[in-house]
Residue frames as a rotation matrix with the C-alpha (Angstrom) as fourth column:
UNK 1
0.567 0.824 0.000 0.00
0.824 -0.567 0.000 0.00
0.000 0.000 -1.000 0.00
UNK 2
-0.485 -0.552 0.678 1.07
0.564 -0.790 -0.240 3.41
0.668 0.266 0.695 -1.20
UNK 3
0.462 0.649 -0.604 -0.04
0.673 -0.700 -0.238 6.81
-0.578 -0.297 -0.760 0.85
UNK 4
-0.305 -0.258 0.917 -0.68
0.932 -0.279 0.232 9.53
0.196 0.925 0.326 -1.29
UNK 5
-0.181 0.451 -0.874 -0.90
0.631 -0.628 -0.455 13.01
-0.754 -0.634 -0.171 -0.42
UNK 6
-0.020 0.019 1.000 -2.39
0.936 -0.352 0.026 15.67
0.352 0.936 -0.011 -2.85
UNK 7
-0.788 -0.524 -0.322 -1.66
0.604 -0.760 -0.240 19.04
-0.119 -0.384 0.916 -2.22
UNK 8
0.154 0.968 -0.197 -4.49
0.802 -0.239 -0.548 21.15
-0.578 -0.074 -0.813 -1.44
UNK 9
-0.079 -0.030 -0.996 -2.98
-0.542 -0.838 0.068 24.13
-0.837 0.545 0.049 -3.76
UNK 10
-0.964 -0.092 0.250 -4.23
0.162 0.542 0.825 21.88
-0.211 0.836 -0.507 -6.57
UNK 11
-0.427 0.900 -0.092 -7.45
0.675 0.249 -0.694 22.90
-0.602 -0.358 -0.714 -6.12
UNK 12
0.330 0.138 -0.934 -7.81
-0.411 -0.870 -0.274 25.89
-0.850 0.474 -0.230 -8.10
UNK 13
-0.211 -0.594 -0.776 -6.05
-0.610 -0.540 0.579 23.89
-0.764 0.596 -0.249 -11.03
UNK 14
0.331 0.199 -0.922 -6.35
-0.918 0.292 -0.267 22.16
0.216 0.935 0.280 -14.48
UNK 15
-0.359 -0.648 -0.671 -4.40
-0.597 0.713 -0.369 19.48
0.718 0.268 -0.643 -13.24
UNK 16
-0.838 -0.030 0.544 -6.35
-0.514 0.379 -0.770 18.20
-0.183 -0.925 -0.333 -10.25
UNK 17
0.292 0.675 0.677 -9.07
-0.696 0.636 -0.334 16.27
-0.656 -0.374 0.656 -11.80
UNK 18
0.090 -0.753 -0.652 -6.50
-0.864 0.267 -0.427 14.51
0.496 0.602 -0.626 -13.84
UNK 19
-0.638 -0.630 0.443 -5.25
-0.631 0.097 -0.770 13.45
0.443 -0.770 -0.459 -10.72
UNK 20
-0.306 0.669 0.678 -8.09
-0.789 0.221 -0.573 12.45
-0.533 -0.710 0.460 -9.18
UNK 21
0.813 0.581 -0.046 -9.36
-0.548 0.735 -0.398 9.96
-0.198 0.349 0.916 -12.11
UNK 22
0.000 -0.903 -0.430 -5.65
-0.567 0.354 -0.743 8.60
0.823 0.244 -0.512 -12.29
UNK 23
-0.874 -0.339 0.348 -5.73
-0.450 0.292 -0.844 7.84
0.185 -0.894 -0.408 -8.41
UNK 24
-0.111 0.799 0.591 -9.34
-0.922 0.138 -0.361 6.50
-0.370 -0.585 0.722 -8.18
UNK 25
0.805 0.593 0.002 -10.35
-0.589 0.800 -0.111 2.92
-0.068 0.089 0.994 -8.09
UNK 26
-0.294 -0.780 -0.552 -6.62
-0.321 0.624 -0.712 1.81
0.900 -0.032 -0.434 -7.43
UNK 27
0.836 0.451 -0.311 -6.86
-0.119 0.703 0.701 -1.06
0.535 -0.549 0.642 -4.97
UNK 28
0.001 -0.983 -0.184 -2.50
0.858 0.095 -0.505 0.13
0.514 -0.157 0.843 -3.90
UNK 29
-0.351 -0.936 -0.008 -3.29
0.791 -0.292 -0.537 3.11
0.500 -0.195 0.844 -2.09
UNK 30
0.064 0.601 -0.797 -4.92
0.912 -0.358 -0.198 5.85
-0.404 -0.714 -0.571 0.52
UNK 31
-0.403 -0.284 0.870 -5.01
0.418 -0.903 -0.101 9.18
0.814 0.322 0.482 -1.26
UNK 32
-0.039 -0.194 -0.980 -4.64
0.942 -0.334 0.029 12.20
-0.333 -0.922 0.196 1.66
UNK 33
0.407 0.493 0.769 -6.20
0.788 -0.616 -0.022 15.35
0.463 0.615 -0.639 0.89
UNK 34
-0.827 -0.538 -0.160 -4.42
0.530 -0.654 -0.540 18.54
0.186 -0.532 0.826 1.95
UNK 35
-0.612 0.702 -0.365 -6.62
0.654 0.188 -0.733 21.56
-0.446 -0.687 -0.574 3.01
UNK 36
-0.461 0.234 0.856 -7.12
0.842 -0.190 0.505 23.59
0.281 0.953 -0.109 0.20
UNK 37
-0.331 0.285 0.899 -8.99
0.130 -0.930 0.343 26.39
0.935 0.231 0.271 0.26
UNK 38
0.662 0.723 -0.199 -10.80
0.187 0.098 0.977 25.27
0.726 -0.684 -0.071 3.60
UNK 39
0.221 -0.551 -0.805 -7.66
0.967 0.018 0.253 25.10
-0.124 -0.835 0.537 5.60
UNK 40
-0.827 -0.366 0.426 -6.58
0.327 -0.930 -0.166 28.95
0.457 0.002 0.889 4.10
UNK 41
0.257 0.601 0.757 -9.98
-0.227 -0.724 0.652 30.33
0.940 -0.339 -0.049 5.49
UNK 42
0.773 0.078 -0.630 -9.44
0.585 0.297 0.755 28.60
0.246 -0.952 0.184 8.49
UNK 43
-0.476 -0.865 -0.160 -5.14
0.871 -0.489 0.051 30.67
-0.122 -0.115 0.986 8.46
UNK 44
-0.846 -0.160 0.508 -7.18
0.161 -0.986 -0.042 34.07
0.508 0.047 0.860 7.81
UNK 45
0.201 0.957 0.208 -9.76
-0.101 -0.191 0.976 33.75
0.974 -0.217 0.058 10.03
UNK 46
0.317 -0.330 -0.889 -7.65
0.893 0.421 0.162 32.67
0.321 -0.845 0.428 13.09
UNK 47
-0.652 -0.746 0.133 -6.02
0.637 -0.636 -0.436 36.39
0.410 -0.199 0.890 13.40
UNK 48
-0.717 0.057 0.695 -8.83
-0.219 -0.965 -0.147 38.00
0.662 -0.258 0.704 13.35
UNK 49
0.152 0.937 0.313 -10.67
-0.377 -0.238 0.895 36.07
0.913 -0.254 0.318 15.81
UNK 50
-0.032 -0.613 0.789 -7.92
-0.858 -0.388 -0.337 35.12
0.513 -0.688 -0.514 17.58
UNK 51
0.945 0.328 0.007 -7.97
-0.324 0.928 0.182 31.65
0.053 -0.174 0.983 18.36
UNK 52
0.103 -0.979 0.178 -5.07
-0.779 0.033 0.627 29.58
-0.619 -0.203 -0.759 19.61
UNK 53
-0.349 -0.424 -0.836 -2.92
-0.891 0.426 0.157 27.22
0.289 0.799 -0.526 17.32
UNK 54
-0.883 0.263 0.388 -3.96
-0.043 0.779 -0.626 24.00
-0.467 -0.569 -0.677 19.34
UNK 55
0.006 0.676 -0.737 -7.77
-0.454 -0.655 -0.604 25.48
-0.891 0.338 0.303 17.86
UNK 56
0.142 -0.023 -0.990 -6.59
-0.913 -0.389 -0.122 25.74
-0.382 0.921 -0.076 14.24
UNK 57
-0.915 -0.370 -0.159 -5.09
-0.401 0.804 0.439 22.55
-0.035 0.466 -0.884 14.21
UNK 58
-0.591 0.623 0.512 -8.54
0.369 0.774 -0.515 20.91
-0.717 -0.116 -0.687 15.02
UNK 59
0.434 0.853 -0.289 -10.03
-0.058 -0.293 -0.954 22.97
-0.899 0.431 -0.078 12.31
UNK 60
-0.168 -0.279 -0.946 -7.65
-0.979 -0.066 0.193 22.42
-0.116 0.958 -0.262 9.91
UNK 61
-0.811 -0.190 0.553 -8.54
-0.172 0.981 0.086 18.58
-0.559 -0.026 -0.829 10.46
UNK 62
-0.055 0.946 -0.320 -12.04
-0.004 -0.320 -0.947 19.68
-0.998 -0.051 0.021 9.68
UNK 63
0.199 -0.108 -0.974 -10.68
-0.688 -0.723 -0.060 21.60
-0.698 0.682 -0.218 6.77
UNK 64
-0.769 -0.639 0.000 -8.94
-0.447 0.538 0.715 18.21
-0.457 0.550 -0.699 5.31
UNK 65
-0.593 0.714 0.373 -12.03
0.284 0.619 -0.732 16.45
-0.754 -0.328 -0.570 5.99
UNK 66
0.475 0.831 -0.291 -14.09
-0.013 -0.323 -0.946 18.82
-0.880 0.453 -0.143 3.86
UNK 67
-0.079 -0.361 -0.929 -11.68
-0.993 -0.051 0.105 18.54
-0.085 0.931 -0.354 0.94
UNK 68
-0.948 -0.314 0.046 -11.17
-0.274 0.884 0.380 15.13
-0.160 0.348 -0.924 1.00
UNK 69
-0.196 0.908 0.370 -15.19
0.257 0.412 -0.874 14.92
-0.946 -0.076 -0.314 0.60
UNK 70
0.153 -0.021 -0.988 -15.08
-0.805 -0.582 -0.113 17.72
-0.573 0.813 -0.106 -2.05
UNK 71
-0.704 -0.243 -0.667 -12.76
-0.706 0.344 0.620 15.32
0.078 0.907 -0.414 -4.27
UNK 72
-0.624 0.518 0.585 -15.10
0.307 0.851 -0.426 12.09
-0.718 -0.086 -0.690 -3.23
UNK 73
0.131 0.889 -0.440 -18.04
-0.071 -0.434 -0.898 14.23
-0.989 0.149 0.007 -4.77
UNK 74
0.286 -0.253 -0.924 -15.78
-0.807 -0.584 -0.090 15.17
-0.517 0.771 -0.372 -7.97
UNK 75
-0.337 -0.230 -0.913 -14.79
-0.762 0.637 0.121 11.26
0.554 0.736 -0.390 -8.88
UNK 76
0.665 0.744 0.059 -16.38
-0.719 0.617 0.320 8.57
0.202 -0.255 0.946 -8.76
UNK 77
0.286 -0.900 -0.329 -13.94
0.385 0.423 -0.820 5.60
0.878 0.108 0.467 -7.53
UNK 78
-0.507 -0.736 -0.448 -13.36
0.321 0.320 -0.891 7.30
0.800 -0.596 0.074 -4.27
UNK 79
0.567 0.824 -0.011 -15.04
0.179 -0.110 0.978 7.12
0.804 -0.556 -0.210 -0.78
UNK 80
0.359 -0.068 0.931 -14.45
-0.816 -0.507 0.278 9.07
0.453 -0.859 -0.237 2.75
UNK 81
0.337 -0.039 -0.941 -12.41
0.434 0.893 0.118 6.62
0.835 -0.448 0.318 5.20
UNK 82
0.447 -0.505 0.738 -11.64
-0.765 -0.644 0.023 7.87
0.464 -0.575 -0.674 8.97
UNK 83
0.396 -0.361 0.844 -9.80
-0.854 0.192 0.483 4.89
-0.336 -0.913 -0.232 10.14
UNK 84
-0.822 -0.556 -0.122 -7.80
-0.527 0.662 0.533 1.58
-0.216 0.503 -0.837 9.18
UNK 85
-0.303 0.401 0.865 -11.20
0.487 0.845 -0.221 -0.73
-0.819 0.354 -0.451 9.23
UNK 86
0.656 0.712 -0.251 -13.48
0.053 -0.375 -0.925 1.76
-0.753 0.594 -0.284 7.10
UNK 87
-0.045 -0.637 -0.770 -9.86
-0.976 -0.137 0.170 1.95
-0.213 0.759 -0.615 4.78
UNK 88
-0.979 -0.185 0.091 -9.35
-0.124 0.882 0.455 -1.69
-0.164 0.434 -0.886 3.99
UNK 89
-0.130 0.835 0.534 -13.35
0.584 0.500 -0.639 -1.83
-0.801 0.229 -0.553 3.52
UNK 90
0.469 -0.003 -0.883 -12.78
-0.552 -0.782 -0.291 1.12
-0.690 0.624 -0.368 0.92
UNK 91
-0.155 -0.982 0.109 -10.46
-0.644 0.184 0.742 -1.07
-0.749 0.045 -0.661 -0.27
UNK 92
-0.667 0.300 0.683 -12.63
0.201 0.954 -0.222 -4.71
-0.718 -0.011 -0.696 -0.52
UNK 93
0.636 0.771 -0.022 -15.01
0.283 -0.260 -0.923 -2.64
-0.718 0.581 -0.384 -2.85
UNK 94
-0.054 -0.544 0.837 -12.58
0.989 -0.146 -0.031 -1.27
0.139 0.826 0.546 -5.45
UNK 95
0.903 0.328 0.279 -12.77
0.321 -0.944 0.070 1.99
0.286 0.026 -0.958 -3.92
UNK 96
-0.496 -0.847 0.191 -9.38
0.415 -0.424 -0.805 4.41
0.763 -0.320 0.562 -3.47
UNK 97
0.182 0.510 -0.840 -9.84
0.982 -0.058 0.178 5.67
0.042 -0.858 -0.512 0.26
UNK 98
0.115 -0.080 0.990 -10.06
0.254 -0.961 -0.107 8.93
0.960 0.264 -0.090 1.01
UNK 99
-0.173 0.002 -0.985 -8.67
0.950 0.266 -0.166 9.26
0.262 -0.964 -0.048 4.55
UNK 100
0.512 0.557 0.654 -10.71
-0.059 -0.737 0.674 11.95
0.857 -0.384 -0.344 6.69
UNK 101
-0.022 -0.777 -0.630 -8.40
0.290 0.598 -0.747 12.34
0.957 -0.199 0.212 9.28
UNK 102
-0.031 -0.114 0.993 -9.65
-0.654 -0.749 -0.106 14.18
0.756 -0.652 -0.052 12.29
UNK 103
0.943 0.296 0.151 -10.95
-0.293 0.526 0.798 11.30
0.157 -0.797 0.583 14.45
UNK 104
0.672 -0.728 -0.138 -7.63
0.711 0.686 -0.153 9.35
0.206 0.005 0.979 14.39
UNK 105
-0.221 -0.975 -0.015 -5.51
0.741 -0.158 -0.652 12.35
0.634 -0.155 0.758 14.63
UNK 106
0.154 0.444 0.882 -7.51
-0.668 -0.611 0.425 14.10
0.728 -0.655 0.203 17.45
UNK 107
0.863 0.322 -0.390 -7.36
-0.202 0.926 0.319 11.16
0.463 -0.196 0.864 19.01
UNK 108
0.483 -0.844 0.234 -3.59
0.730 0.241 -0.639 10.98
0.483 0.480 0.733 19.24
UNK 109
0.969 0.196 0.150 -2.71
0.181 -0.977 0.109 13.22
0.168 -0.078 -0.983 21.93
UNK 110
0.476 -0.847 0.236 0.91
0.531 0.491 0.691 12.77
-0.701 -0.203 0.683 21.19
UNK 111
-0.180 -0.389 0.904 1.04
0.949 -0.310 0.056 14.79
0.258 0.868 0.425 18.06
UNK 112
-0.962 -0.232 -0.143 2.02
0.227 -0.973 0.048 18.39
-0.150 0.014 0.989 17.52
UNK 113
-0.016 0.999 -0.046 -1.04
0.903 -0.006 -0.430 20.47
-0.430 -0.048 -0.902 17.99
UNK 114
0.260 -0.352 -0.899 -0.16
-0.050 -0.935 0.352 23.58
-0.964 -0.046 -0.261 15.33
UNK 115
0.772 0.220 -0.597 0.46
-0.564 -0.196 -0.802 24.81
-0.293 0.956 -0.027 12.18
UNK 116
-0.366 -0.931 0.004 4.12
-0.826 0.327 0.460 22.72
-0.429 0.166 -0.888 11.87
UNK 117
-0.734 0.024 0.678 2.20
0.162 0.977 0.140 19.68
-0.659 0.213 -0.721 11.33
UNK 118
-0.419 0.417 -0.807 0.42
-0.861 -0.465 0.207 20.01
-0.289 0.781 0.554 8.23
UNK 119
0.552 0.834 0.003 -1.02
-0.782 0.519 -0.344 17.33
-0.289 0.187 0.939 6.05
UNK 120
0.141 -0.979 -0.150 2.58
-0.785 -0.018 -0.619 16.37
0.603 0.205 -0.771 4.93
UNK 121
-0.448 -0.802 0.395 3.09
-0.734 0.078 -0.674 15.17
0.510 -0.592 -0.624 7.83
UNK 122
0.134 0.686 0.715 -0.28
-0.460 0.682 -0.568 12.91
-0.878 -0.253 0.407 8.91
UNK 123
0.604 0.521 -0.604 0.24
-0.795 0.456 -0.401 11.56
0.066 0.722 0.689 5.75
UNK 124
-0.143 -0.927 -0.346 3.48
-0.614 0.357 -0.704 10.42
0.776 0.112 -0.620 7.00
UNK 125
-0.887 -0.194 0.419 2.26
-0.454 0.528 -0.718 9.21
-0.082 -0.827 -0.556 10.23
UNK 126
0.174 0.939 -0.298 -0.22
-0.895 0.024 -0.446 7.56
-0.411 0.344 0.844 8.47
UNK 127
-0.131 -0.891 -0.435 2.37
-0.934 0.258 -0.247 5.86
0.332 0.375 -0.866 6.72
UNK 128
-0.762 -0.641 -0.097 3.43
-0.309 0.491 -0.815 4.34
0.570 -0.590 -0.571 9.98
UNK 129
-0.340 0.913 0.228 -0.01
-0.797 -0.151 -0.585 3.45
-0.499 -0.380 0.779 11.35
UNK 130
0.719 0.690 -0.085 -1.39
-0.582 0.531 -0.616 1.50
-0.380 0.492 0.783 8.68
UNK 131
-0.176 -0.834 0.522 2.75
0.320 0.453 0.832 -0.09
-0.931 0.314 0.187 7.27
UNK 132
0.811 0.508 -0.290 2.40
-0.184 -0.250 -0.951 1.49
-0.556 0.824 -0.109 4.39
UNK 133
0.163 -0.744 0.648 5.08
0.976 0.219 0.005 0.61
-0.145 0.631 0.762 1.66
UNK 134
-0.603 -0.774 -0.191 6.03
0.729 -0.632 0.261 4.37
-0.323 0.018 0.946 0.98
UNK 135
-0.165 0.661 -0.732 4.90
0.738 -0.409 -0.536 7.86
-0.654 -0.629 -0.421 0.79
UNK 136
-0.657 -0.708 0.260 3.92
0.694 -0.432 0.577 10.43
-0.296 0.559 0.774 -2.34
UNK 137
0.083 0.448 -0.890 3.67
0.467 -0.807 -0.363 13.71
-0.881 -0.385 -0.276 -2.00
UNK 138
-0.297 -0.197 0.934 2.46
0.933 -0.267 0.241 15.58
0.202 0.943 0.263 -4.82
UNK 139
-0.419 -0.367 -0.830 3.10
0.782 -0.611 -0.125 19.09
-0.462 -0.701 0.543 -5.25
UNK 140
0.926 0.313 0.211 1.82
0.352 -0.513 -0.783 22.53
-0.137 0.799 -0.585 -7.21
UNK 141
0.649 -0.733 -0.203 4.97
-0.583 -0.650 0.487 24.16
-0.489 -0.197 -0.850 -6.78
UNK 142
0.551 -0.754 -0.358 8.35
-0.379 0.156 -0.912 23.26
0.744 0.638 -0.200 -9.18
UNK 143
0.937 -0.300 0.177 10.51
0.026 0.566 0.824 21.02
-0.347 -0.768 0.539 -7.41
UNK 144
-0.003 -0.979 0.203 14.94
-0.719 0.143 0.680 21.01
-0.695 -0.144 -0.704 -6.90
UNK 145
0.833 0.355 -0.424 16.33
-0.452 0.879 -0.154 18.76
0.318 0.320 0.893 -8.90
UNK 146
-0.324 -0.930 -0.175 18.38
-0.449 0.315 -0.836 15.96
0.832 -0.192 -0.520 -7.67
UNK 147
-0.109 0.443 -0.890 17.96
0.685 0.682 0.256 14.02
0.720 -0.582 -0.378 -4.60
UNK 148
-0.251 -0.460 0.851 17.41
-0.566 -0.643 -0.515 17.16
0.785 -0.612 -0.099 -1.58
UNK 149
-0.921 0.232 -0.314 16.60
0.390 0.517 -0.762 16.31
-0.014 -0.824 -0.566 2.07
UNK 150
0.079 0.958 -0.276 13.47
0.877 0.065 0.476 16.48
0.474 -0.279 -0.835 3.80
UNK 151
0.125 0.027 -0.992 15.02
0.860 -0.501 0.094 19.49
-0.494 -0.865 -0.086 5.58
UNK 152
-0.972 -0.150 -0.182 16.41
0.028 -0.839 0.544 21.46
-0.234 0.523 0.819 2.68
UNK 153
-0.612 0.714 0.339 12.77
0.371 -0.119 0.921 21.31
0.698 0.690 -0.193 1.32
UNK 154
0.201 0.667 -0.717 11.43
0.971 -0.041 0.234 22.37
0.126 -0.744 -0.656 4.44
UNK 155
-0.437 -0.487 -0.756 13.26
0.564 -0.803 0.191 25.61
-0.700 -0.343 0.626 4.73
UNK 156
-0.937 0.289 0.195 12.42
0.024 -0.503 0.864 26.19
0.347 0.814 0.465 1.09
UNK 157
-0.409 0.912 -0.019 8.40
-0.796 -0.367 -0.482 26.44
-0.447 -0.181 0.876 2.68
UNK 158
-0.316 0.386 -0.867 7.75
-0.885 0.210 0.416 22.82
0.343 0.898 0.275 0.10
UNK 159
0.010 0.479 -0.878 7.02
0.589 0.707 0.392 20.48
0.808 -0.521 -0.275 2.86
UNK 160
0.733 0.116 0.670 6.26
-0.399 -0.724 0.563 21.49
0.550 -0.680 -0.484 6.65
UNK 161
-0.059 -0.859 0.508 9.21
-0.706 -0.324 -0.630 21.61
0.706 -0.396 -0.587 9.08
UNK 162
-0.122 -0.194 0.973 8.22
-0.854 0.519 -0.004 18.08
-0.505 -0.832 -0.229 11.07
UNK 163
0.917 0.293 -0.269 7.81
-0.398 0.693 -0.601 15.79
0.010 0.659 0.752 8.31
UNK 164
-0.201 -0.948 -0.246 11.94
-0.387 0.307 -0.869 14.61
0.900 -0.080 -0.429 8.50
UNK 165
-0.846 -0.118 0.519 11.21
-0.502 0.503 -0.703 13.47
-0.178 -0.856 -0.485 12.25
UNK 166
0.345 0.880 0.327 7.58
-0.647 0.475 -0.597 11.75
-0.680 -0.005 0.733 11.27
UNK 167
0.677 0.246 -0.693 8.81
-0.710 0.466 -0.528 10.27
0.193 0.850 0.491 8.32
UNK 168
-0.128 -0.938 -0.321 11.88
-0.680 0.319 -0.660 8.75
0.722 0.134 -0.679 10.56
UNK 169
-0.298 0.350 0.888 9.60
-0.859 0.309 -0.409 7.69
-0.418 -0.884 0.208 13.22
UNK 170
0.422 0.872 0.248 7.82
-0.651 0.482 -0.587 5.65
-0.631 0.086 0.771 10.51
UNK 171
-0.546 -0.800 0.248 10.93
-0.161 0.391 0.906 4.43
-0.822 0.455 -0.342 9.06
UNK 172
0.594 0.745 0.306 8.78
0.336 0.116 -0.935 5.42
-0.731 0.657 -0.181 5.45
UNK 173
-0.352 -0.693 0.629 10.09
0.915 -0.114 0.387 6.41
-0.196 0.712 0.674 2.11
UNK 174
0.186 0.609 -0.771 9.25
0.304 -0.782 -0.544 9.50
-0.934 -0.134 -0.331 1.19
UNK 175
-0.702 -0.516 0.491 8.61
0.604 -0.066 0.794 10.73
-0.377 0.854 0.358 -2.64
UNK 176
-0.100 0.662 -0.743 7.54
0.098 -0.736 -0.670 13.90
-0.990 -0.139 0.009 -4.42
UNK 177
-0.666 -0.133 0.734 6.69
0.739 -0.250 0.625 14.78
0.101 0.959 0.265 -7.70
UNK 178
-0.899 0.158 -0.410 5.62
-0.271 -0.934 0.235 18.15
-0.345 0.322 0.882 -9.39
UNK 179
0.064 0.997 0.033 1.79
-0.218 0.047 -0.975 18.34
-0.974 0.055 0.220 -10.18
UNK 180
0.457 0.070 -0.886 2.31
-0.780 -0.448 -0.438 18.72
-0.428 0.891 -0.151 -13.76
UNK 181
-0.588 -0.750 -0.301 4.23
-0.795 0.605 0.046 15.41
0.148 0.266 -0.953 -13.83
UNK 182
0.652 0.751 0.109 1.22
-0.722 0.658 -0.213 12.39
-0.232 0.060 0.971 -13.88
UNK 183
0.488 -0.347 -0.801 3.26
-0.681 0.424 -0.598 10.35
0.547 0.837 -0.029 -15.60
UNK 184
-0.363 -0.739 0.568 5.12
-0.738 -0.145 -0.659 9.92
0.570 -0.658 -0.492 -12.45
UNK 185
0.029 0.512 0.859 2.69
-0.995 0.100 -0.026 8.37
-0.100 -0.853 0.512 -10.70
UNK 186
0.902 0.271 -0.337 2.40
-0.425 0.705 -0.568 5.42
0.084 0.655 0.751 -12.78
UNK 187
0.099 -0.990 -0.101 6.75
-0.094 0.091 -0.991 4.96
0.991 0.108 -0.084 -13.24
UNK 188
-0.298 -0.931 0.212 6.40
-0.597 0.009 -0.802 5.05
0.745 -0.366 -0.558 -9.40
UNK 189
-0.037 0.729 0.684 3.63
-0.706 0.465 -0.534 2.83
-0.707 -0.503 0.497 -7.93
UNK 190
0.844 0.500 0.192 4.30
-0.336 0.773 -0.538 0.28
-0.417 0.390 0.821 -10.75
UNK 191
0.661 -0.742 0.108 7.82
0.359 0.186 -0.915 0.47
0.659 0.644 0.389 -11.77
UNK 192
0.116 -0.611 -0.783 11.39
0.975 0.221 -0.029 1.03
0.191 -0.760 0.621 -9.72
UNK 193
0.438 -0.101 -0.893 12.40
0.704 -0.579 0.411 4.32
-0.558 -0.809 -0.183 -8.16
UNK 194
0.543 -0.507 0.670 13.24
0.640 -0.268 -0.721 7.49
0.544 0.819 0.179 -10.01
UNK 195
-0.283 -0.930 -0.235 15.90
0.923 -0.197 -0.331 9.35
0.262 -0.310 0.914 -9.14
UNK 196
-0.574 -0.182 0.798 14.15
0.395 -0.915 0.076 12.39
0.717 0.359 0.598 -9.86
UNK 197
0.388 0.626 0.677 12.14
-0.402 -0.546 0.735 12.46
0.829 -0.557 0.040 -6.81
UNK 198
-0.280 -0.652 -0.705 14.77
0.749 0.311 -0.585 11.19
0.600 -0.692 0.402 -4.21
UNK 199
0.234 -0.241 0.942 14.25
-0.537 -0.840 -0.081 12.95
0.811 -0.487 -0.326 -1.00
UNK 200
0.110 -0.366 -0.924 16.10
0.473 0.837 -0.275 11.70
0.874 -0.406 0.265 2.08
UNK 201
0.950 0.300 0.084 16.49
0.076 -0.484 0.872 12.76
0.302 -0.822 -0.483 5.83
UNK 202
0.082 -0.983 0.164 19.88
-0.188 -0.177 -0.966 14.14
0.979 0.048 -0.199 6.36
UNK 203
-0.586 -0.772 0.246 21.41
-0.508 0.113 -0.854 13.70
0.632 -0.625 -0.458 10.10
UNK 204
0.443 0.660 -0.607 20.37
-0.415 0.751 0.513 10.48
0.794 0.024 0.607 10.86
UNK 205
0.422 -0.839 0.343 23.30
-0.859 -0.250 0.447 10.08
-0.289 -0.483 -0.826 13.06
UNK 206
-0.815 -0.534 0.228 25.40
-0.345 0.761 0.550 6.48
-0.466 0.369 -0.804 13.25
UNK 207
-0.678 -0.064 0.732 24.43
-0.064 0.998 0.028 4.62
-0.732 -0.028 -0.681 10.54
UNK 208
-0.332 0.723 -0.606 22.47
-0.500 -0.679 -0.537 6.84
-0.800 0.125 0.587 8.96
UNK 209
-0.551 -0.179 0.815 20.22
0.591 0.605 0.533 6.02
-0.588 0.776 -0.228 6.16
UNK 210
-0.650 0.631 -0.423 18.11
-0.690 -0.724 -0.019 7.78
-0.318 0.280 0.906 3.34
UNK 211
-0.094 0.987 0.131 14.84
0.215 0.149 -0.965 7.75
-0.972 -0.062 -0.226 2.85
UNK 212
-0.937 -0.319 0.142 14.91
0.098 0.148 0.984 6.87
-0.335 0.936 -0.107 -1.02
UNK 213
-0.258 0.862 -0.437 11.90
-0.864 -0.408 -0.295 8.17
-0.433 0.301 0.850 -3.59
């Protein structure tokens, strides 16, 4: 089993019901909805009413939630799942799950409550929850090329700043590709690793390994 995250800044584009009829009715994988538009109302609505970050985070779960229904609505092939049974019964039908993620990560009072943890990052500790076989994030935004870390891409603002420790907790792989790149998906859920999405967690200390795309 793959986890897939789609970036909620796909929402606004040409390329996101591509996506969506590419990724439905595979029986290999959980697709993870970022928060799209729902989670930005939720970032300009927090100043001015002044809510704390603990707050936001439960509304940006909300926020996933309502995208990840949004895309259900938009293709047929995929259905709401908030937990491992309701996923593997998504599954037994030929449906691609859509994981709604508040129960399970509310739920969880171990995780970061705040904007650091993003979807990025539940998709990773998703990952590690369910064993997933490895983890792709698709972006809107032009990816580095070469292999960077999980950290240089954090600084750059293209993943959030706790995904390198989640994705090492879950000892997961972690791979990105560029929205505009479909093709990808296919070359990497059915065929070997491409180079061009390598990202790896840099100070691992002794022994270190990377986290290969």
């Amino acid at each position: 089993m793959w986890i897939v995250k789609l970036g909620g800044s796909l929402a606004g584009s040409d390329l996101l019901r591509p996506w969506l009829a590419a990724l439905a009715g595979r029986s290999d994988l959980v697709l993870v909805p970022g928060g799209g538009p729902f989670a930005d109302a939720v970032r300009a609505v927090q100043p001015k009413l002044g809510f704390d970050d603990a707050t936001a985070h439960h509304l940006a779960m909300l926020a996933m939630e309502q995208y990840g229904r949004a895309l259900c609505a938009l293709q047929p092939g995929l259905a709401p799942a908030a937990n491992p049974e309701e996923i593997l019964n998504r599954l037994g039908c030929g449906l691609t799950p859509v994981w709604v993620p508040a129960t399970m990560v509310l739920a969880d009072a171990g995780l970061h409550r705040g904007w650091d943890l993003t979807s990025d990052s539940l998709a990773a500790w998703l990952c590690g929850r369910l064993g997933a076989k490895a983890l792709l994030l698709v972006k809107s935004c032009a990816l580095p090329s070469g292999p960077p870390c999980l950290e240089t891409l954090a600084r750059a603002g293209i993943v959030d700043p706790l995904l390198a420790q989640t994705a090492r907790t879950a000892a997961v792989p972690v791979h990105l590709v560029s929205g505009d790149d479909l093709a990808a998906l296919n070359d990497l859920l059915d065929g070997p690793p491409q180079a061009r999405s390598t990202a790896t967690v840099s100070d691992l200390g002794p022994g270190r390994h990377d986290l290969p795309a």
